[in-house]
N, C-alpha and C positions, 0 to 999 in steps of 0.2 A: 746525285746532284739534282736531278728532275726532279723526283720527290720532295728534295728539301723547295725547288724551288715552287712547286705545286699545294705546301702547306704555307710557303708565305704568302702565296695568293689569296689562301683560304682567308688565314688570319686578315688580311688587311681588309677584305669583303667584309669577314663578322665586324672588325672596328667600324667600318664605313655605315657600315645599317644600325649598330648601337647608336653612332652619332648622330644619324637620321632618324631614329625610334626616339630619342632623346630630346631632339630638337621639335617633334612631334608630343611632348608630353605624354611617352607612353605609347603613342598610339601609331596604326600603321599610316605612311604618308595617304592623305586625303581623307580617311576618316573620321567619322563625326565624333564628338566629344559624348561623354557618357555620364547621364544624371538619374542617379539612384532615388525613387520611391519608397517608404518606408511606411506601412500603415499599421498602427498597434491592430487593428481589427477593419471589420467591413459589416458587423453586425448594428452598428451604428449607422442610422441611415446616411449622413450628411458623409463621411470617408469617401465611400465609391463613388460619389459624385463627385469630389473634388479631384479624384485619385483620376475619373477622364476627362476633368478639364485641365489638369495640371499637365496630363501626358499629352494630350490634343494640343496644346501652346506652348509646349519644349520641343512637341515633335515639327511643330510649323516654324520655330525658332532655326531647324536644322539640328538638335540634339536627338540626341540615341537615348533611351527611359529605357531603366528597371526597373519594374516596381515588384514591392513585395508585402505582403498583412503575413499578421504575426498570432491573428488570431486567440489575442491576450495571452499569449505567452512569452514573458518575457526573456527568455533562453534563446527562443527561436529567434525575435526580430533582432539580439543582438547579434546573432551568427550570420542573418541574412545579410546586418548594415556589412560583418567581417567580408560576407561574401561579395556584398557589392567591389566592395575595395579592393577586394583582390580580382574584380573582372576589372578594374581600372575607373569607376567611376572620378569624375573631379568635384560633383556636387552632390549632395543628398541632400534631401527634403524630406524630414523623419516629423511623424506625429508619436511621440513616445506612450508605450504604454504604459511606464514607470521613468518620471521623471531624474530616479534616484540614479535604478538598474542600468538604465541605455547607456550611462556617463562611460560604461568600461568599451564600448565598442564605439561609440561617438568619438570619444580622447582619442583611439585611435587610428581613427579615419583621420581627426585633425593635424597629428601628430605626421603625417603620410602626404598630406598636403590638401585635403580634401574638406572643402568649403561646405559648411554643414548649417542649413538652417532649420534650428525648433518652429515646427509648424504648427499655430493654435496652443498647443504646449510646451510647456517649460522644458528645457533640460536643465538640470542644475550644474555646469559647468560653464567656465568663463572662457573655452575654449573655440564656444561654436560662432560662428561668422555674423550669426544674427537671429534674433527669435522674434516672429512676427507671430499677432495675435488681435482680438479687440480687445479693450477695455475692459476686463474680465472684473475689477473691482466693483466697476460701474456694473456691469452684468447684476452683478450680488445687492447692488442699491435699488437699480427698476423690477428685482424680482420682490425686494420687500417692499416699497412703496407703493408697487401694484397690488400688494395683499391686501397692506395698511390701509389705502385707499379705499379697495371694495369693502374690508369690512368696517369703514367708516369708525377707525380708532381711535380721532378725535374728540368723536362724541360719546365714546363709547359710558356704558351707564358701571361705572366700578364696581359703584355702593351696592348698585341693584343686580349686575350679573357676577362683581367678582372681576380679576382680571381676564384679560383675553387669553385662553388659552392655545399657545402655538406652537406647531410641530416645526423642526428643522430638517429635513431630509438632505445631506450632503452630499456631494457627489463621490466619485470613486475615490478613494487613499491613495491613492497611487497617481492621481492626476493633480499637480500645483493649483490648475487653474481652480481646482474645485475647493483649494483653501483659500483662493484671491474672491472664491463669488460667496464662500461664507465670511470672509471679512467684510464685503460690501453688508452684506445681509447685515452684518452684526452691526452696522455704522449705524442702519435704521432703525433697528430693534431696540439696541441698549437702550438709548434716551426711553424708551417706553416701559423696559423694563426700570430702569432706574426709579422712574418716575409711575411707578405701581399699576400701569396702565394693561402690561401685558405680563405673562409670564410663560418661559420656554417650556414646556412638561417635557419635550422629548428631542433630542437630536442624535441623528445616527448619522453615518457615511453608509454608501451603494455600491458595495463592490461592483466593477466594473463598468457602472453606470448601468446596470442590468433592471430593466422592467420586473422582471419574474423577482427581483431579490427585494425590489419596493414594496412589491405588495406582500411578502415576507415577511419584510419591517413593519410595514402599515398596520396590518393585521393585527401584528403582538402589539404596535404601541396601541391601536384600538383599544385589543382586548385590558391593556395595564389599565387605558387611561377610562374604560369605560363608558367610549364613545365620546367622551366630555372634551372636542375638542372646537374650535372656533375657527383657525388658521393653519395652514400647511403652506413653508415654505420650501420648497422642491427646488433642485437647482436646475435640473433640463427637463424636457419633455418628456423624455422616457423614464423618468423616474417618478413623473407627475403622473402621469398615465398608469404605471401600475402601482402607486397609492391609489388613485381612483379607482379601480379594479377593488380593494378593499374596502374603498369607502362606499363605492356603491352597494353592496351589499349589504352596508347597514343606515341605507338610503341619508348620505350626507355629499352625495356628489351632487355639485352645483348648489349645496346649501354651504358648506365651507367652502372660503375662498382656498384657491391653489396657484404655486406657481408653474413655469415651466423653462426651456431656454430651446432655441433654433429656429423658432415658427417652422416646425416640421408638418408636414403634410397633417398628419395622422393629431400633431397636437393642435394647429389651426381648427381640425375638424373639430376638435373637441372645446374647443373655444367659441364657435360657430354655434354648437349644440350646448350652450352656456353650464360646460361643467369644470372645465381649464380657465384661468380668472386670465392669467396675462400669461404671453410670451415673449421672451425676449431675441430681436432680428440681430441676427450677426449674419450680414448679407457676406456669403462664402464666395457670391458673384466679384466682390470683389475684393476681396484677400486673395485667393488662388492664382486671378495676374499678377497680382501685387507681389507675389511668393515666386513668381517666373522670373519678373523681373528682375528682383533683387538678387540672386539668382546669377542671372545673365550679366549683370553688372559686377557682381563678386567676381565671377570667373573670369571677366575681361579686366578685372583690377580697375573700376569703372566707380566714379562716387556717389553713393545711394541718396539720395536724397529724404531728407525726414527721416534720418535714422538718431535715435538719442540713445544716449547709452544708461542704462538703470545699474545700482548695484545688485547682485542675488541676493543681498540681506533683504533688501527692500520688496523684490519679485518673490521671494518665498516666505517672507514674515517669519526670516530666520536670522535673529544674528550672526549664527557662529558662521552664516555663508560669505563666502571674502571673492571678490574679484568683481567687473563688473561684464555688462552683457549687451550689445547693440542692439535696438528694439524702435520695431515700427508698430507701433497700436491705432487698429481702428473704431469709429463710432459706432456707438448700438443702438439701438431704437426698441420700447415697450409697445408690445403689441397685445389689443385685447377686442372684445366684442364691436366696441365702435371704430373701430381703424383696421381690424384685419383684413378686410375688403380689400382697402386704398392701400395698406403698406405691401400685403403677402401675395392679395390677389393680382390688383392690377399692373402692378409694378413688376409682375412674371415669377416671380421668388417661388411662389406655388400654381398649380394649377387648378383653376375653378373646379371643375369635375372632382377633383382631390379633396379642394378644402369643403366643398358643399357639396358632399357624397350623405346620401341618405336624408338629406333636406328637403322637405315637399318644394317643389318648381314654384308657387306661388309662395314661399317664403325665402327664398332668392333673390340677391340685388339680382339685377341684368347681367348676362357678361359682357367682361369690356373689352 
């Protein structure tokens, strides 16, 4: 009889702590709530930045951060979101490496209870709690009218050069936004092509977004096109950058205009040293609170403000995509020779020293 009556002890303790684990959300009494990090990479300058100000203002919120990069693999980052979940995360905050891949570990963090927001990119599911980004269409308009611009397409002489001939350089396959900033692209271009002004000789996508594979591309489309080009539209900085790397060696850097996207350190500089024509500011200063927030609000069942809901047909320039997806987008700003000072320098986005690194001191504004 003592034994019997020393296992219904037991049992009514474990009921007692289930209901307390339970009434806990999982977690032991007093414990902090647990928000999973998710980074396709870190080779990208602008992740690891955002990756310690994301964890710096969930961890001063009172949340417990996992973070984790996936190092373009997309096998890994889905087993890591699997792992997050199964250490009990309530939130993740995933930059996918594949907006297509992630969907099978995303579903099932949603599926689990776990409030998931697309960071910067897409996930193509209508499951995740909210996908915050900038204007990435727009992204794709101020990188060609900043071309269009420098190379003064308006006046351009047809009869006497021929049309303008113009490269595309797309971003990674595997990233949405890099088909939302060739649609901007394209919104600018067509009319010019239509109207026999320009014509595309070359478009390729970048795997990974990788430098070393642009000037890969750049190279060969050089070599087809026999040097004979006028315009490069690039969709980030690191891809623009090593197009350059090709073009300079057949002394056309700074004589073709090029795009870029991040006003990254390294592409600032080279805007500075007038070989990058424009960049495009997606200040990460503030998406990253913006991305805590929304965030903190999902969790406490809390209503977001400025969130609109987009369909995925519409976010991916896919009809067959059905469902729709809660979306906060922000402003971007072109950035080039006469304003990266004021927008990259002063405004702190970059630092002086960075952006006018290798610049004689008497051709330097001041610093501010």
């Amino acid at each position: 009889m003592k034994s019997n009556r020393i296992l219904t002890t037991v049992f009514s303790v474990m009921v007692i702590a289930s209901i307390l684990l339970a009434g806990c959300g999982g977690q032991a009494s007093g414990g902090k709530t647990k928000v999973g990090l998710s980074f396709s990479d870190f080779a990208t300058e602008r992740w690891k930045n955002e990756e310690v100000l994301m964890r710096g203002l969930l961890e001063d919120m009172g949340y417990e951060v996992i973070s984790a990069e996936a190092n373009h693999d997309v096998k890994l980052q889905n087993d890591q979101i699997d792992n997050m979940v199964s250490q009990g995360v309530k939130g993740l905050i995933v930059v996918a490496e594949d907006g297509d891949a992630i969907v099978t570990s995303v579903d099932k963090a949603a599926d689990a209870g776990v409030k998931v927001i697309a960071y910067d990119r897409l996930i193509k599911t209508s499951k995740i709690a909210a996908y915050m980004s900038f204007d990435n269409v727009e992204v794709g308009r101020q990188q060609a009218l900043g071309v269009m611009t420098a190379l003064d397409i308006d006046n351009w002489d047809v009869a006497a050069n021929g049309p303008a001939r113009v490269v595309q350089l797309a971003g990674s396959p595997t990233d949405n936004n890099a088909t939302l900033f060739t649609k901007g692209q394209t919104e600018i271009l067509q009319p010019y092509v239509d109207s026999g002004k320009i014509e595309i000789v070359a478009q390729q996508g970048i795997d990974n977004w990788d430098a070393a594979n642009a000037l890969k591309v750049m190279e060969n489309i050089l070599t087809a096109q026999n040097n004979d080009i006028d315009a490069v539209v690039a969709s980030n900085d690191g891809t623009a950058l090593g197009a350059l790397q090709a073009m300079k060696a057949q002394g056309l850097a700074g004589q073709v205009p090029i795009s870029g996207q991040d006003a990254t350190a390294d592409g600032s500089n080279s805007i500075v040293k007038g070989e990058l024509t424009v960049s495009i500011l997606k200040d990460i200063r503030n998406l990253s609170p913006l991305a805590v927030e929304v965030m903190d609000k999902l969790l406490k069942g809390e209503t977001v403000d400025g969130m609109k809901n987009f369909t995925l047909a519409e976010l991916t320039v896919d009809d067959s995509k059905t469902g729709e997806v809660p979306c906060v987008f922000l402003e971007v700003q072109q950035v080039n020779k006469d304003n990266v000072h004021e927008l990259v320098v002063v405004s702190g986005f970059q630092a002086y020293d960075d952006v006018y690194r290798d610049i004689p001191e008497d051709q330097r504004p001041p610093k501010p």
